[in-house]
LOGUMI-884798 format. One line per 2 residues: number of its first residue (from 1); their letters; for each residue x, y, z of C-alpha. Coordinates in steps of 0.02 Angstrom, whole numbers, plus 32768, in hexadecimal, padded with zeros to 4 digits. Layout:
N
NUM> a> X Y Z; ...
***
This chain:
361
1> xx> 91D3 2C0F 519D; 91EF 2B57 51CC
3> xx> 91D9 2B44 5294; 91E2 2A93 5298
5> xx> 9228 29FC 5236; 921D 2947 5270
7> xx> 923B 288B 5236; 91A9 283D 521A
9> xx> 9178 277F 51D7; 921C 27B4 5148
11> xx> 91E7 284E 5128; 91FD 2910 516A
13> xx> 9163 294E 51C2; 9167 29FD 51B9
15> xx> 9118 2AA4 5219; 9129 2B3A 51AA
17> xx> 90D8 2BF0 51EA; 90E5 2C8F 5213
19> xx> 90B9 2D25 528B; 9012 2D47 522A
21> xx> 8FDC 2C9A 5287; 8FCB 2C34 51F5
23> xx> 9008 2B88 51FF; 9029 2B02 517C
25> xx> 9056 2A4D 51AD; 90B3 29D7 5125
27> xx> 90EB 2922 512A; 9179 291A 5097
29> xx> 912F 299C 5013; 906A 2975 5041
31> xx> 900C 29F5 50A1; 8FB6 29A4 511E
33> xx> 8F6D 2A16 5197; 8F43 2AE0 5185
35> xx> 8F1D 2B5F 5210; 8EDB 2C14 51CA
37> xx> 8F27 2CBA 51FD; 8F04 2CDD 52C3
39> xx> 8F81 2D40 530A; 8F1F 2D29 53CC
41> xx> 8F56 2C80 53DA; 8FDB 2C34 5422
43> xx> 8F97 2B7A 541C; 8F9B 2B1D 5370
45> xx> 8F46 2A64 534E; 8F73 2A09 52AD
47> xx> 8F16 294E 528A; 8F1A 28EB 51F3
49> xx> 8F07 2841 51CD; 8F7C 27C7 5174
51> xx> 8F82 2726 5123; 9008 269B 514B
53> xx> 904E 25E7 515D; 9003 25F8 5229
55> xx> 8F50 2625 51F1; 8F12 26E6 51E7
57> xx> 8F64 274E 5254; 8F1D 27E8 52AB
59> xx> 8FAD 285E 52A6; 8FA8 2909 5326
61> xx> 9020 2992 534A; 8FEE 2A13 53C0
63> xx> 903C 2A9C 542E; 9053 2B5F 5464
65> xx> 90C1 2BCB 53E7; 9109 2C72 543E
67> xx> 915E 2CDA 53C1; 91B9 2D5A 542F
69> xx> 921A 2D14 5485; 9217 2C8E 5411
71> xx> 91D1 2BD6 546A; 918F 2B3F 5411
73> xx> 9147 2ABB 547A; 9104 2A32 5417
75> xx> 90BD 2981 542C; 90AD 28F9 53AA
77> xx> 9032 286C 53C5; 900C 27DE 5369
79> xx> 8F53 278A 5389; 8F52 27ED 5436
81> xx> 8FF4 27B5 5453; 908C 2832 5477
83> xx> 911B 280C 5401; 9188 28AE 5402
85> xx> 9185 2950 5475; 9202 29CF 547E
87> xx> 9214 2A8A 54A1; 9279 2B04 541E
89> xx> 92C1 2BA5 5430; 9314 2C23 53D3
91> xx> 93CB 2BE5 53F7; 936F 2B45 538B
93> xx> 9342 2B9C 52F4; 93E9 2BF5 52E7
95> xx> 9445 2B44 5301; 93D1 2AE9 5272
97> xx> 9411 2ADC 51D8; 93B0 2B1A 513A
99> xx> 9373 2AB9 50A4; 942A 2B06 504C
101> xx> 948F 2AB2 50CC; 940F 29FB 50B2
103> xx> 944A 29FF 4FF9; 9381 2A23 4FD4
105> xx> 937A 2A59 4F20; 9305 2AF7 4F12
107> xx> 92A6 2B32 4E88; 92E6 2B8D 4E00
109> xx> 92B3 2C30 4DD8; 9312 2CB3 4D5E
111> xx> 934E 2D48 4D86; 93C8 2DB7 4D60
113> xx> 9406 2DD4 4E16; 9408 2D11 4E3D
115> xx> 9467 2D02 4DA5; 94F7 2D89 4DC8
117> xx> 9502 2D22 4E68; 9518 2C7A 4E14
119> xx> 9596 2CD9 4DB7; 95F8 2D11 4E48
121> xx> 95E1 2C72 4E98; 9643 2C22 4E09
123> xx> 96D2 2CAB 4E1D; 96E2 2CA7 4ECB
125> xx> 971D 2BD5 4EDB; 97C5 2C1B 4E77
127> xx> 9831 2C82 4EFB; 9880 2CE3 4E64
129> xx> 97E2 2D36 4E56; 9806 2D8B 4F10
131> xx> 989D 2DC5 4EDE; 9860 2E02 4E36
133> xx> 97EA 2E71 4E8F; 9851 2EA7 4F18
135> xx> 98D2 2EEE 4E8D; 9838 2F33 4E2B
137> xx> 9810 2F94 4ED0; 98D5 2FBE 4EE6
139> xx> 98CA 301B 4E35; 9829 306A 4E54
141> xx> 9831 30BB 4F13; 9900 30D5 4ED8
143> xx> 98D6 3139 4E3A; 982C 3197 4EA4
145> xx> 98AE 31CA 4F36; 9979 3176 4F48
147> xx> 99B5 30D7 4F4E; 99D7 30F2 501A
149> xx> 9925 3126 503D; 98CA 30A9 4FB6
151> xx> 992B 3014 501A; 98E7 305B 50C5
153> xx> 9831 307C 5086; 9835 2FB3 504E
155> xx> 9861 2F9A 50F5; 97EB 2FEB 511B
157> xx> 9770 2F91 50B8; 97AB 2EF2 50F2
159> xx> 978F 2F14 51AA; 96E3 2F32 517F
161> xx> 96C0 2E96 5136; 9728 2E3A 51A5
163> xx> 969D 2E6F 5233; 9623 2E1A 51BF
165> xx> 968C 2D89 51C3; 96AF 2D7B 5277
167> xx> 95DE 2D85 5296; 95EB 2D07 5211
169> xx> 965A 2C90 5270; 95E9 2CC3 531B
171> xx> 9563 2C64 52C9; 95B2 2BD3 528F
173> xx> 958F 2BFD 51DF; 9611 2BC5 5140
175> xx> 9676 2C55 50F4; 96AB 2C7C 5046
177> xx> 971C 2D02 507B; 972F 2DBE 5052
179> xx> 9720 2E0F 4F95; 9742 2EB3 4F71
181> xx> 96E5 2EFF 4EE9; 9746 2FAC 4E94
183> xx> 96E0 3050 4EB8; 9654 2FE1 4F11
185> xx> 96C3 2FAA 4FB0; 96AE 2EFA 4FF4
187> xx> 9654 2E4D 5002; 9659 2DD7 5091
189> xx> 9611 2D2F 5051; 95B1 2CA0 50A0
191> xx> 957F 2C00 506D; 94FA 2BD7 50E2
193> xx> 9460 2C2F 50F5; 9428 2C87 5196
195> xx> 938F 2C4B 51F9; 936B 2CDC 5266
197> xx> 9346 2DAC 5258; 93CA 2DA6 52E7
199> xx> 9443 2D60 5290; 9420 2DE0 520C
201> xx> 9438 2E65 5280; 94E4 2E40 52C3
203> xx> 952C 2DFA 5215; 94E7 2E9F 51B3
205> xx> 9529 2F12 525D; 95DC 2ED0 526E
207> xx> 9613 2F20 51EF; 95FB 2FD3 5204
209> xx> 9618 2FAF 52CC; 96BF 2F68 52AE
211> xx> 96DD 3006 522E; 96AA 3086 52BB
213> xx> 971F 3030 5331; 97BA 3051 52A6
215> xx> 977B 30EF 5282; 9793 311F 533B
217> xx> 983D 30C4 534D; 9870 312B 52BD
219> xx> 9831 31D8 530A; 9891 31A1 53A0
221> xx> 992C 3172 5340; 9911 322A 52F3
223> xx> 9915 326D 5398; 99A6 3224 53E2
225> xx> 9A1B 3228 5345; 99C8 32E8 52EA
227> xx> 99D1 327C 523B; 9958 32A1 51D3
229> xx> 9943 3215 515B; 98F8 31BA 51F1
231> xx> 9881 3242 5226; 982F 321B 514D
233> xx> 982F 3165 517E; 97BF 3194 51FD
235> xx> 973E 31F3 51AC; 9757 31A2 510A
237> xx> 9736 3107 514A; 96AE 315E 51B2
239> xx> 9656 318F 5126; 964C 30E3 50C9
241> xx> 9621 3087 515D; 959F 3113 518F
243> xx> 9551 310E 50D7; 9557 3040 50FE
245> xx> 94E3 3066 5195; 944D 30C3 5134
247> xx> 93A5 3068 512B; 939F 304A 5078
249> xx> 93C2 2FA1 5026; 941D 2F43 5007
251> xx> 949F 2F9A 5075; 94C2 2F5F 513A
253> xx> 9443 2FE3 518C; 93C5 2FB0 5109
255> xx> 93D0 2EF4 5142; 93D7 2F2C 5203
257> xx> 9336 2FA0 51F3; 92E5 2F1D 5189
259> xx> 9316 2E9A 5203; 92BC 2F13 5292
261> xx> 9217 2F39 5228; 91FF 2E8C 5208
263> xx> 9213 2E51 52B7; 9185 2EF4 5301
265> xx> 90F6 2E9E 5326; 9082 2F31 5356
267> xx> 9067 2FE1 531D; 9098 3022 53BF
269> xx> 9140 2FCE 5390; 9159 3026 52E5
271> xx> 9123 30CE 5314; 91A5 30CF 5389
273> xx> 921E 3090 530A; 91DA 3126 528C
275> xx> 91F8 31A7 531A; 92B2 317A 5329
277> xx> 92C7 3174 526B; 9277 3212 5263
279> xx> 92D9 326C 5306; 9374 3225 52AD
281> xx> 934A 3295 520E; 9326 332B 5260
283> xx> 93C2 3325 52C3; 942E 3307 5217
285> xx> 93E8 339C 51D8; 93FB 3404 527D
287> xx> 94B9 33D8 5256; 94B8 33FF 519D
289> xx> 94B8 335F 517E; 9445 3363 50E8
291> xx> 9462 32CE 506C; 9457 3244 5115
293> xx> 93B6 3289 5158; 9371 327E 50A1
295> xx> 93A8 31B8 508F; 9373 31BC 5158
297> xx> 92CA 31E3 511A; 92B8 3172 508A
299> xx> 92FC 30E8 5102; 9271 3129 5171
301> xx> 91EE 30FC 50DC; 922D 306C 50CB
303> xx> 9218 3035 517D; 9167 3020 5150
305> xx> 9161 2FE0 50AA; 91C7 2F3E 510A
307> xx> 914D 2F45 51A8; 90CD 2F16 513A
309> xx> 911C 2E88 50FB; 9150 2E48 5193
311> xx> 90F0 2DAE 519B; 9147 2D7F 510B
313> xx> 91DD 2D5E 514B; 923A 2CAD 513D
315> xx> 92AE 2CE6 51DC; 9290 2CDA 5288
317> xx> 9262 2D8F 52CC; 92B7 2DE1 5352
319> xx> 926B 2DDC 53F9; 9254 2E83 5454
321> xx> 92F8 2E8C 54BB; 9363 2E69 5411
323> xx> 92EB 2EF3 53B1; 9326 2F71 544D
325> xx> 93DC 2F3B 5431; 93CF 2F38 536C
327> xx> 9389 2FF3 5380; 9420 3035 53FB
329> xx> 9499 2FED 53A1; 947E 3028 5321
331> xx> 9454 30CF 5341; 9510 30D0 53A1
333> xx> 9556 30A4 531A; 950F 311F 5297
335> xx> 952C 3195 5325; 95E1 3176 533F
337> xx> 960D 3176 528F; 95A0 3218 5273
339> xx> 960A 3260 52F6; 9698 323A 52CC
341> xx> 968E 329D 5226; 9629 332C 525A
343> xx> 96CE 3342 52D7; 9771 3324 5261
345> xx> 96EB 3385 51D7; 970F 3414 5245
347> xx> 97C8 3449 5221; 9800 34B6 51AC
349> xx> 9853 342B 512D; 97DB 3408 5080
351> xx> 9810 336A 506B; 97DD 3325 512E
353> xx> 9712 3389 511F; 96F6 3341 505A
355> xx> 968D 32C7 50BA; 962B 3343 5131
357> xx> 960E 33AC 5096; 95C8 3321 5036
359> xx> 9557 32D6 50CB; 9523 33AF 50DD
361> x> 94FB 33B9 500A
***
């Protein structure tokens, strides 16, 4: 990932790494200066000479990179001269802008995925297009169910995505707005790009949070009022925000556990985050809950699979108090919305257990 980025003699000098230790320094696209893999140290040394109108200059940046929490502390000198020092922190990298925002053109590369997106790109500057899909999802949920409950399940939908939005916002990041897709659900859309695995977490996390917080306004409302349309909000919307949460790509819980297993930095660290995956299947299946401990355990696979990629990673990983937060949230999350159909699944009404039957096949 890029930890640094500074003006120098009209051109960017540049520190690109990652947690593996390896360092690369470039002045506009030139690698200048490389440092191997050495994950044992914190201090880094890059010297290279250059050629200008003042003579040959002896160019050095040195200083101590701590990756959780994440500190920078860097000086630049110039023939044994300090010319820039700063120290950078995480609240930094979140507040730089990436090469997307810089109007940097990347490289091209096909593929069928990039191009869907360039397709929806194109659709989504024309507003009609919103409205085209929000009647396509009308038709869809309306002919699946009625008309009444299709228009509160896209309500629904849209309070989801409107928690991605509002993390969004948090961040100072551009929004597109919110698509809904028929039978799929919804998109919240960005045009920036996010810097850090934080960031990640709470974009990818708002929206089943914000749809366990309806779900249990709903049960409430069911409470007070004994009508049951509101008590299949509840678990309906339970159930799509709790299938949201699993650890499997490219859904929410997929980015938040990949977010976590790129950000573990020891093995202590992911065979703690194994455990839990693993306690969380065998209490799914303790409540008959069959098909989430299965996608539980592939999510639990994949938890590894990512770990060892970790030092791949572009973002910024968490630091340990955010990877303790990440985990509890989002276990209370899957949690609350687990409970909350395991408890309307228990009446007597067909209709209101459909989704503890399917989560129990």
């Amino acid at each position: 990932m890029q930890l640094l980025e500074l003006e120098f003699l009209g051109k960017p000098l540049r520190l690109e790494g990652s947690m593996a230790g390896w360092q690369q320094l470039f002045w506009g696209d030139q690698c200048v200066s490389q440092i191997d893999a050495n994950v044992n140290s914190e201090q880094f040394n890059h010297q290279f000479l250059l050629q200008s109108e003042q003579g040959e200059l002896q160019v050095e940046l040195n200083g101590s990179l701590l990756w959780q929490p994440f500190d920078l502390q860097f000086k630049l000198l110039v023939n044994n001269k300090v010319v820039n020092e700063n120290t950078l922190h995480e609240k930094d990298i979140e507040q730089r802008q990436t090469p997307h925002d810089k109007g940097i053109k990347q490289p091209f590369k096909f593929s069928f995925i990039g191009m869907a997106g360039l397709g929806l790109k194109l659709l989504k500057s024309a507003k009609v297009i919103k409205v085209l899909f929000a009647a396509g999802s009308l038709a869809a949920y309306s002919w699946l169910f009625s008309p009444t409950f299709a228009i509160a399940l896209i309500l629904c939908l849209v309070f989801h995505e409107y928690g991605h939005i509002k993390a969004m916002k948090y961040f100072g990041l551009k929004t597109k707005g919110i698509y809904l897709i028929p039978f799929v659900g919804g998109l919240a859309l960005s045009d920036d790009k996010i810097n850090t695995r934080w960031q990640d977490i709470v974009i990818s996390i708002m929206g089943p949070f914000f749809g366990l917080i309806l779900s249990l306004a709903c049960l409430l409302a069911y409470w007070l009022t004994d009508i049951e349309m509101l008590a299949g909000l509840a678990v309906f919307n339970a159930l799509l925000n709790l299938f949201n949460m699993l650890p499997v790509l490219p859904l929410d819980g997929g980015h938040v556990l990949k977010s976590i297993a790129f950000s573990i930095h020891s093995k202590v660290g992911l065979i703690v985050c194994v455990l839990g995956a693993a306690l969380g299947v065998y209490i799914s299946y303790q409540f008959g809950l069959a098909l989430l401990g299965f996608l539980l355990a592939i999510g639990s696979i994949e938890i590894f699979f990512e770990y060892k990629r970790r030092h791949l990673s572009q973002l910024l990983p968490l630091n340990r108090y955010a990877q303790i937060v990440s985990i509890i949230w989002y276990i209370i999350t899957l949690g609350g919305l687990s409970a909350i159909i395991w408890f309307v699944g228990q009446t007597d009404n067909g209709a209101l257990s459909l989704p503890l039957k399917i989560l129990g096949s």
